[in-house]
C-alpha positions in Angstrom: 3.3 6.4 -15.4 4.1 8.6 -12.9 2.2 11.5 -14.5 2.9 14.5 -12.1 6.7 13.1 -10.7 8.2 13.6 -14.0 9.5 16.7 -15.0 11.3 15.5 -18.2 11.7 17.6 -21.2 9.8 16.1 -24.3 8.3 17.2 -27.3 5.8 20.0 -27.5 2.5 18.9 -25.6 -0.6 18.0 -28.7 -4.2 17.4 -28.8 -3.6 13.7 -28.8 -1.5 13.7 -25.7 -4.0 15.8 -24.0 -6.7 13.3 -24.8 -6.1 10.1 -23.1 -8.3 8.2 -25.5 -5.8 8.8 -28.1 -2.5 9.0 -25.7 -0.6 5.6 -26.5 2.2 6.3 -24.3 -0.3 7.0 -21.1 0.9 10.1 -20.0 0.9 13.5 -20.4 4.2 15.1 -21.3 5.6 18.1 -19.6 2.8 20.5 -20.4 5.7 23.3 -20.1 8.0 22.5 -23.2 7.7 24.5 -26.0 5.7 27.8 -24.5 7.7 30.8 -25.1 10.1 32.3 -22.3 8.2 35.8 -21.8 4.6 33.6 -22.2 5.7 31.7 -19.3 6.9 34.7 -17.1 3.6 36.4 -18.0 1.7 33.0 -17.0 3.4 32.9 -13.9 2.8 36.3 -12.7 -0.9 36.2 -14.1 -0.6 32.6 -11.3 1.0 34.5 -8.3 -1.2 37.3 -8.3 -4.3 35.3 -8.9 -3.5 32.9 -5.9 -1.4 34.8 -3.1 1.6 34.8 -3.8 2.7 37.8 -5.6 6.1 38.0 -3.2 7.2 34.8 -4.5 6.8 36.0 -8.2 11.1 36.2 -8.4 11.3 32.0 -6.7 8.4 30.9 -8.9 9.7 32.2 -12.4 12.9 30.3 -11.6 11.0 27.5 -10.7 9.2 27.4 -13.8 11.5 27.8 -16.0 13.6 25.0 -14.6 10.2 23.1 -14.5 10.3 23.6 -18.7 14.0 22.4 -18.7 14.7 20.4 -16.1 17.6 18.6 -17.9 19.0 21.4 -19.1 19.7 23.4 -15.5 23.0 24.2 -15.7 22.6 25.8 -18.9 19.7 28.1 -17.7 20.9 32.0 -17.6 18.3 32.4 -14.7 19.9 29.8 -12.4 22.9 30.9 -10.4 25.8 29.3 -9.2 24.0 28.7 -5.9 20.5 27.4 -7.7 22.7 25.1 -10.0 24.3 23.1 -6.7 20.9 22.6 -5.2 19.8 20.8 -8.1 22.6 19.2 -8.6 22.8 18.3 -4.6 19.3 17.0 -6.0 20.0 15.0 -8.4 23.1 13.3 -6.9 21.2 12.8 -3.1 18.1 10.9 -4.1 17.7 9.8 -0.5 19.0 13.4 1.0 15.2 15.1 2.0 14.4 17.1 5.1 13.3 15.3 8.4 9.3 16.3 7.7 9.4 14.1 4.6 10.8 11.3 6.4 8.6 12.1 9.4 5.8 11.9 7.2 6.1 8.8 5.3 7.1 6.8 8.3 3.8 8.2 10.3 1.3 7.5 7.6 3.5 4.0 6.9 2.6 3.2 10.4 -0.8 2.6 9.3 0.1 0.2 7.2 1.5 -1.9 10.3 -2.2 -2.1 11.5 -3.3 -4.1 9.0 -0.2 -6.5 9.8 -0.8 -6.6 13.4 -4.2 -7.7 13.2 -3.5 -10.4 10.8 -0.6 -11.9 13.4 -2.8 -11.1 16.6 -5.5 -13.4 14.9 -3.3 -15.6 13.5 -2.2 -17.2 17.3 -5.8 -16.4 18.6 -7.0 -19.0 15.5 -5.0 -21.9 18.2 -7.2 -20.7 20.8 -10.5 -18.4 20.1 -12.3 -21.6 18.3 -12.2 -23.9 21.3 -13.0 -20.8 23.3 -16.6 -19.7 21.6 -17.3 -23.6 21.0 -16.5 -23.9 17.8 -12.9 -26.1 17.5 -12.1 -26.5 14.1 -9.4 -29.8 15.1 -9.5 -32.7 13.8 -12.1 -34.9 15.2 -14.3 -32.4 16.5 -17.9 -32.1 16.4 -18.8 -29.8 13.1 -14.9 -29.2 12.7 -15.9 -28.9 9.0 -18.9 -26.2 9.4 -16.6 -24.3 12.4 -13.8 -24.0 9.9 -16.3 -21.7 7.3 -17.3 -19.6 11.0 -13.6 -19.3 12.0 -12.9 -18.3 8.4 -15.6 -15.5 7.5 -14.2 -14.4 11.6 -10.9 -14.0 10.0 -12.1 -12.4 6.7 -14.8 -9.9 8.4 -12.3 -6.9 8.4 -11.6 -7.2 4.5 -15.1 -7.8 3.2 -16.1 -4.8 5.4 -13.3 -2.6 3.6 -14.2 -3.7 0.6 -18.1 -3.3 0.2 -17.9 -0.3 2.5 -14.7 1.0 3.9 -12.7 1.9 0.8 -15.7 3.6 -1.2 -16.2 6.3 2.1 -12.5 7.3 1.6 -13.6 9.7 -1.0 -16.4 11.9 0.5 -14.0 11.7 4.0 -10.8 12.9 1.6 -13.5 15.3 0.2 -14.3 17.0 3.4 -11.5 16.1 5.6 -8.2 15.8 3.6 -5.3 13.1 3.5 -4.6 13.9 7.2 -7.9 14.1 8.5 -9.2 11.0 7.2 -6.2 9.2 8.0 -6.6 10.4 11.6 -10.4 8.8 11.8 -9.4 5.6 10.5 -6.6 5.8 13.5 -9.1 6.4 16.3 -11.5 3.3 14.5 -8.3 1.3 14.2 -7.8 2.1 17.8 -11.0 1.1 19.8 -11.9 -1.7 17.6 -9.1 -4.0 18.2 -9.4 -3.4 22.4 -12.9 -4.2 22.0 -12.4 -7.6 20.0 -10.0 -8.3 23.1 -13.3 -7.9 25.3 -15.9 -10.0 23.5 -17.2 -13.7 24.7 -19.1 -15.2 21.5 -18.0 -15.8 18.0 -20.7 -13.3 17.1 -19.7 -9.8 18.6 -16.1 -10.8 17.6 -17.5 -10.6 14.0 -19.1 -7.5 14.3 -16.7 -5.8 15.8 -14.2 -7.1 12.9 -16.7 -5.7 10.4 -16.1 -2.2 12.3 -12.5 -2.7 12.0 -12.6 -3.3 8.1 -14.5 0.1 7.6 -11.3 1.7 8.9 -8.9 -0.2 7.3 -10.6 0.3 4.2 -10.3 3.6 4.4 -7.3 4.0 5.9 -6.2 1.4 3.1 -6.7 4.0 0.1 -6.2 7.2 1.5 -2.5 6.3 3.2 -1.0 5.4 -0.4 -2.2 8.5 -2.2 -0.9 10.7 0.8 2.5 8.5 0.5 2.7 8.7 -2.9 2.0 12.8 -2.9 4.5 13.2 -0.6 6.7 10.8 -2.1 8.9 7.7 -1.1 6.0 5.4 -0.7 8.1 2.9 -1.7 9.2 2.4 2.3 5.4 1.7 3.1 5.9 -2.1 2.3 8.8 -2.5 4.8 6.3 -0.7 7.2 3.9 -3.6 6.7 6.2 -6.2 7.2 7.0 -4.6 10.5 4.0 -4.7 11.4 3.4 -8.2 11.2 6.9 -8.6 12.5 5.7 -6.9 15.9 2.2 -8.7 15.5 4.3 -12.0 15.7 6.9 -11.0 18.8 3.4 -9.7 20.8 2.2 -12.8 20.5 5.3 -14.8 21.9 5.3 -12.5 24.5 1.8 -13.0 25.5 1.6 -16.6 24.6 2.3 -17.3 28.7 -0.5 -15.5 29.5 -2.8 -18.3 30.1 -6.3 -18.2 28.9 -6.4 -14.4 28.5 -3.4 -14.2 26.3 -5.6 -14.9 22.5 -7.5 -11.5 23.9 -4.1 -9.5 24.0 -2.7 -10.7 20.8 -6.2 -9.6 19.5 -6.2 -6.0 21.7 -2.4 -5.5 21.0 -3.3 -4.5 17.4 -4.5 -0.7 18.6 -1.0 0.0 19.7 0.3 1.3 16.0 -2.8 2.9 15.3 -1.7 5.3 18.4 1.4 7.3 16.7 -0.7 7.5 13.7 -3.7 9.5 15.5 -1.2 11.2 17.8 1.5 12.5 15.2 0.1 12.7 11.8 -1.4 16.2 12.4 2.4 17.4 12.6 3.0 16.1 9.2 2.4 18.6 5.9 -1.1 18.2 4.1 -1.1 16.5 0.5 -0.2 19.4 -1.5 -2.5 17.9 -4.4 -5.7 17.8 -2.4 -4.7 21.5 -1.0 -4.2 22.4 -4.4 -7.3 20.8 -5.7 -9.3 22.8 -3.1 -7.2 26.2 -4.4 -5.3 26.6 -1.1 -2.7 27.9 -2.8 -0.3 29.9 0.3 -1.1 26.2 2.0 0.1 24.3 -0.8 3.4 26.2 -1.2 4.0 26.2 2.9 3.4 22.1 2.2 6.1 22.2 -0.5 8.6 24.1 1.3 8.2 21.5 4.5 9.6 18.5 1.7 11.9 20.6 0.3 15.1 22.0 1.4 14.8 24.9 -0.9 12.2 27.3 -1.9 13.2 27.2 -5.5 12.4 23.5 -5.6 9.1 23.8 -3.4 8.3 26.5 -6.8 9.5 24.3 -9.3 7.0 21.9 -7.8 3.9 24.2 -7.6 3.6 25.6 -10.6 4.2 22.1 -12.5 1.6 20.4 -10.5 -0.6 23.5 -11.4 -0.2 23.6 -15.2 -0.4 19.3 -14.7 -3.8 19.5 -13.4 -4.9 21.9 -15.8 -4.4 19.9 -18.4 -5.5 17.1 -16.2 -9.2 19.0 -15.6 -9.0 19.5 -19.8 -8.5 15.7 -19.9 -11.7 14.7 -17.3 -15.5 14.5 -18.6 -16.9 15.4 -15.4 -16.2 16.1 -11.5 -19.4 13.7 -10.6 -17.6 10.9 -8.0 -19.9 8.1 -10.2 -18.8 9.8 -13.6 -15.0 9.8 -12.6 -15.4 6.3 -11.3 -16.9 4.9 -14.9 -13.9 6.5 -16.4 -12.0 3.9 -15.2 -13.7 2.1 -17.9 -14.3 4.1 -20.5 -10.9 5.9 -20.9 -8.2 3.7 -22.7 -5.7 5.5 -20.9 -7.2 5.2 -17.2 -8.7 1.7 -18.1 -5.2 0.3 -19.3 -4.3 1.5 -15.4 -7.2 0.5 -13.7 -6.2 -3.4 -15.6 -2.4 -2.6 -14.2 -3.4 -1.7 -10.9 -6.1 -4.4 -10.7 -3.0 -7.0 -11.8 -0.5 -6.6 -8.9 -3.2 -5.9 -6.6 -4.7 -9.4 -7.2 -1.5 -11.1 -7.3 -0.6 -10.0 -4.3 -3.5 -12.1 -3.1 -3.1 -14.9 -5.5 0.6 -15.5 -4.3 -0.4 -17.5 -1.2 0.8 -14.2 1.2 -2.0 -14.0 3.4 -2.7 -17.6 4.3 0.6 -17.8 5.8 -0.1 -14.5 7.2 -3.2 -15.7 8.9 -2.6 -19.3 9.2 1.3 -20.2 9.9 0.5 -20.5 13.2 -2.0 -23.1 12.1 0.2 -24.8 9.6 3.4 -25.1 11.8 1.2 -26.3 14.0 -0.5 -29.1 11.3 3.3 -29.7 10.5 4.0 -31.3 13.6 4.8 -28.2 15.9 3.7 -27.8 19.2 1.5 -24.2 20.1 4.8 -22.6 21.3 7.1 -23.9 18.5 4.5 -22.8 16.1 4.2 -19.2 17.6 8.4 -19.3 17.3 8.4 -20.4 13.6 5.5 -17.4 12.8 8.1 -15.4 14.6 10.5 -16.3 12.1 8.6 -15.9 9.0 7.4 -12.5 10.3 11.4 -11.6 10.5 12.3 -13.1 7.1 9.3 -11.0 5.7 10.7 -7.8 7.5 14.0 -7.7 6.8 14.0 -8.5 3.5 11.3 -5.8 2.4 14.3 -3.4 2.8 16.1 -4.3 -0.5 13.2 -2.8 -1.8 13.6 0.6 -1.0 16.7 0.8 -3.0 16.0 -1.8 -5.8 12.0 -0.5 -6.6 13.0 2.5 -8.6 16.5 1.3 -9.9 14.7 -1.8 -11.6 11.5 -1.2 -11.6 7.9 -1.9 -10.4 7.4 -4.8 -13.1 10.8 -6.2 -13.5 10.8 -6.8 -9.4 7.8 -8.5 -9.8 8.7 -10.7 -13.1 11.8 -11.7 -10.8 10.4 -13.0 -8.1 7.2 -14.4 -8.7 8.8 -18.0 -10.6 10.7 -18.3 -6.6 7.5 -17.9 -5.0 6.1 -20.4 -6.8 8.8 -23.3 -6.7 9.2 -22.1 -2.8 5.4 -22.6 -1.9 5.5 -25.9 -4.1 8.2 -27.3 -2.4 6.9 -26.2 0.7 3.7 -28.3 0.3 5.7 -31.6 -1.2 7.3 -31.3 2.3 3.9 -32.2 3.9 4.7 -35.7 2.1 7.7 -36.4 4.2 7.0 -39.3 7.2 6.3 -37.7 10.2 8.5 -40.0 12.0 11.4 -38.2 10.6 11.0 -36.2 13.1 12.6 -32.4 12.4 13.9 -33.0 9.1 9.8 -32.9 7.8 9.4 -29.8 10.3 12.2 -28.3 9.5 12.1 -28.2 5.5 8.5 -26.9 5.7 9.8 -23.9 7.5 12.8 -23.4 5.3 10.7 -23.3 2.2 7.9 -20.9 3.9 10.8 -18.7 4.9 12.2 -18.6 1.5 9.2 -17.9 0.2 8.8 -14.8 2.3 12.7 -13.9 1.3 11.4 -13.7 -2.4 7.7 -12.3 -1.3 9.3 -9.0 0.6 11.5 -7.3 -2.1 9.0 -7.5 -4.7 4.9 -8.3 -4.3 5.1 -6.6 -1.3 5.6 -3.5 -1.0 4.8 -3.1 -5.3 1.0 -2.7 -5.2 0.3 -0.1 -2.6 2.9 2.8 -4.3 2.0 1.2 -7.8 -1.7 1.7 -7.6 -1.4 5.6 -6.1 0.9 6.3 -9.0 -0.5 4.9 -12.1 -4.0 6.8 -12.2 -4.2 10.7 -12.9 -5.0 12.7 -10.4 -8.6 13.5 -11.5 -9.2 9.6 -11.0 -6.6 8.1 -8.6 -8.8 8.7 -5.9 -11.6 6.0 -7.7 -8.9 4.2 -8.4 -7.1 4.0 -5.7 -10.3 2.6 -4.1 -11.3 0.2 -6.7 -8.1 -1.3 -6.4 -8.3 -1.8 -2.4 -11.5 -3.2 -2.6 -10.2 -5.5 -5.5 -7.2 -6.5 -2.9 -9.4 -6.2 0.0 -12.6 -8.7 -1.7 -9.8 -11.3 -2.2 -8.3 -11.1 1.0 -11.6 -11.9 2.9 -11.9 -14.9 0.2 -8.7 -16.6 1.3 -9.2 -16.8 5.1 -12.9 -18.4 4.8 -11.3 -21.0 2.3 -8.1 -21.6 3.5 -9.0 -23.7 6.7 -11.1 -25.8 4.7 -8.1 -26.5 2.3 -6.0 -27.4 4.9 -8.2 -30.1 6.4 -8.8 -31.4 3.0 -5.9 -31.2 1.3 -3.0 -30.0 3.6 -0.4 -30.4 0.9 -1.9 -29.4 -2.4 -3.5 -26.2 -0.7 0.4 -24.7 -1.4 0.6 -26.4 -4.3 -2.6 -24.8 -5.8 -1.4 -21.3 -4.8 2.0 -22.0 -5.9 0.1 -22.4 -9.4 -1.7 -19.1 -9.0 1.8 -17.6 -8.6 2.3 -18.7 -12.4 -0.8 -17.4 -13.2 -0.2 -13.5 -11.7 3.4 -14.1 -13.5 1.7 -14.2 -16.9 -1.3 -11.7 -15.9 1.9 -9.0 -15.0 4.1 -9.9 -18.0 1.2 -9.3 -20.4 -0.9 -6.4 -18.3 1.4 -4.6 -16.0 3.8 -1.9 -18.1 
């Protein structure tokens, strides 16, 4: 599915692979194989001198060429000894890329950790901010059951602001401002909205200043994938996220001593990734599709040579994502945002990865994640644990989660998006299951009843990490073509990003009225999204 990333000889490109009503295999093969040698030296030349760069006419015919064969490269008479190694090299050193592509992808990954700090800050300000604007949500409180919807749509204002509004501006801002520009807005929004939240004194201005907040993560939310994704290795971006909320959770240990101020600074802590991001990510390369796509050619190729170690793979790379979204632009009906958009719909091909996309983004929700995410604090604590032990035990899961996101990295392209997925979803749902039967234990155990809850919420996150997490971000930028992934992209945050403000204004509610079964009933959505990805996500 990933369209422009594979450079795999097949058969000679048809009419039916070009239309992608008709495309059954949902892709466009190498639109290179089968056009004669001189043709292609003619086309390349005819490219160069079209778009700048006329001195790189030698580079860009041997890039070309091994763009038509890539398998074939140590067979090609235009290759010598020298170009044959560095593919090779290539080939044999999947993880072996200059500093700026690292550099990159660890910058814009940062962003991710934004989202995962806020979601910890909150989650230890949910012990504290309630009883603090007069609305406790404990048992036996006045209105406990009315605060707990307030509390929740508090929690959830970010993600229902991303999805009505913030994802939907992230193509008019990549329009006029680029990966890199819009990335750095969402980092200055991302920056003064969580220091203001730290500031407020009603329930109210806390809201409003959360829907703020979700207009940049919105954005930042599908314009940080695509600019992973087209600079490659956005698989890393989900062990970003779980450091994020690994951080999120050591912040708020630190600060828990902090006496009545310390809810604020968990809450204004969450600006502090956002600064890298605005500070550095004008020092990484621009997407080379979007420069492409605007016919910054010269800018394009200087992009490509800042990933590459080599100029004749920063060539090989240009002129196949050129002749890719030529046939690409032969492919779309129209350029209109609201046209592109019903194509999601209306093309089998793109509407078979709008239903993939919309799968693993909505399991990631349906897999019980983010109520832990926003509520373990409040579990642990309903478990038995006091504040502090509770803030400790998030700690934990917020470790588990981190560490064990890094498995992925190696194992998400050597088995697969789906078969990661298929894995672990059955052990996330026996975990979360077991995890609420644990509820049933006598509380006068003492630890054992405290403990097991814990063990199984910890293994849940084991099995969570490797797979669900970091899947959905790098699967979503990859699966749509280029003319549509920016729609997509955003249709699939705001899928993610609706259901993630559902789960926080429900979740307290569940847990008052039915503490254990609330994991058993997402333990049975993670059966659910098991047969939704076996039958929907290739």
């Amino acid at each position: 599915m990933k369209d422009e990333e594979s450079l795999t000889p097949r058969a000679s490109v048809t009419a039916s692979e070009l239309n992608l009503t008709s495309n059954v295999e949902a892709r466009i093969k190498n639109p290179l194989t089968g056009i004669p040698r001189h043709q292609l030296l003619r086309n390349v030349e005819i490219f160069a001198k079209e778009h700048g760069l006329s001195e790189e006419i030698p580079v860009l015919s041997k890039g070309a060429i091994l763009a038509q064969s890539p398998a074939d490269f140590e067979t090609l008479d235009v290759l010598d000894d020298r170009d044959q190694e560095i593919i090779r090299y290539e080939i044999a050193h999947k993880w072996s890329h200059p500093w700026t592509l690292y550099m990159t992808v660890i910058i814009c990954s940062i962003g991710a950790a934004t989202q995962g700090w806020d979601q910890m800050g909150l989650n230890s300000a949910n012990l504290v901010f309630p009883t603090e604007f007069s609305i406790p949500i404990n048992a036996g409180a006045p209105n406990a059951a009315y605060n707990s919807w307030i509390v929740g749509v508090v929690n959830a204002a970010p993600y229902m602001a991303s999805a009505v509004c913030g994802c939907w501006l992230s193509d008019p801002l990549n329009n006029y401002f680029g990966r890199r520009g819009t990335i750095f807005i969402t980092a200055l929004i991302l920056i003064a909205t969580p220091i203001a939240s730290g500031f407020t004194h009603s329930w109210q201005t806390l809201f409003v200043v959360r829907l703020i907040l979700g207009i940049g993560m919105g954005v930042k939310a599908s314009t940080v994938p695509m600019y992973a994704v087209e600079n490659s290795l956005a698989n890393i971006r989900g062990a970003l996220t779980a450091f994020g909320i690994f951080i999120g959770f050591a912040t708020n240990v630190i600060v828990e001593n902090m006496g009545k101020i310390a809810w604020r600074l968990q809450l204004g802590s969450a600006f502090i990734p956002a600064v890298p991001l605005a500070m550095f990510i004008f020092l990484c390369p621009e997407s080379p599709c979007w420069l492409m796509k605007k016919n910054r050619y010269v800018d394009t190729y200087r992009s490509l040579l800042r990933i590459h170690r080599t100029p004749l793979q920063a060539a090989r790379d240009l002129y196949y994502i050129h002749v890719h979204l030529i046939e690409e632009s032969k492919i779309a009906r129209g350029t209109n945002y609201f046209v592109r958009f019903s194509e999601l719909f209306t093309i089998p091909r793109v509407r078979r990865a709008t239903l993939a996309a919309y799968t693993v983004t909505i399991a990631q929700h349906m897999c019980g994640i983010n109520i832990i995410a926003f509520y373990s604090s409040t579990v642990f604590s309903e478990a038995g644990y006091t504040n502090r032990q509770a803030l400790y035990a998030s700690l934990g899961f917020g470790a588990v989660n981190f560490l064990f996101a890094f498995p992925a990295v190696f194992t998400i392209d050597t088995f697969g998006r789906r078969s990661l997925l298929l894995f672990t979803f059955p052990h996330m749902a026996w975990t979360l299951l077991a995890a609420g039967l644990c509820f049933l234990i006598n509380p006068d155990i003492g630890t054992a009843r405290i403990g097991a809850i814990a063990l199984f919420i910890f293994l849940f996150a084991a099995f969570y990490s490797p797979g669900e997490g970091p899947v959905p971000s790098c699967y979503s930028a990859e699966v749509f073509p280029l003319a549509q992934r920016e729609q997509g992209v955003a249709f699939a945050a705001t899928i993610g990003l609706g259901w993630a403000s559902v789960l926080p204004i429900t979740f307290p509610r569940m847990l008052i009225t039915m503490t254990p079964m609330a994991f058993s009933f997402y333990a049975g959505l993670n059966v659910v999204a098991f047969v939704m990805i076996f039958f929907f996500v290739p």
